[in-house]
C-alpha positions, 0 to 999 in steps of 0.5 A: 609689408608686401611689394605686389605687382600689378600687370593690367592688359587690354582684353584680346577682344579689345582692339588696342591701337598702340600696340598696332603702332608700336609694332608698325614702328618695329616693322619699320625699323626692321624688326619683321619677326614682331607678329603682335604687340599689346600695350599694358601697364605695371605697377609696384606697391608697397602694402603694410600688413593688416587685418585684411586678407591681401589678395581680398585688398588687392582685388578690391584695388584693382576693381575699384580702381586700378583696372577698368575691369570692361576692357582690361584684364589683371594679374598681380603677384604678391612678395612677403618683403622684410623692412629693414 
């Protein structure tokens, strides 16, 4: 089994208005030091062991599926984990 951990980010090209937000509301609340904030996603998965190549899986979900590869940019770690 593998846990892979998929971080998807807004490209820096791409103007993220939740971020903008975020970091307004910060500044509000007196956290004058915050200079930028960009909003993504994480998700967890836990993938049985097969034939096929993980990180080849991994890609494939994330282009396919997971990340719109026109305005988002992934990473992602991959972590042998032992089912007990």
């Amino acid at each position: 089994m593998y846990k892979v951990k998929v971080y998807v980010t807004l490209r820096e090209s791409v103007l993220d208005p939740q971020g903008t937000a975020v970091k307004g509301a910060l500044h509000s609340l007196s956290y004058s030091e915050v200079q930028d904030v960009r909003i993504g996603k994480f998700m967890e998965l836990i993938v049985e062991k097969s034939e096929r190549d993980i990180n080849e899986l991994v890609r494939e979900m994330c282009e396919k599926l997971l990340a719109n590869t026109v305005i988002e940019d992934y990473r992602y770690e991959i972590e042998e984990v032992v089912v007990q």
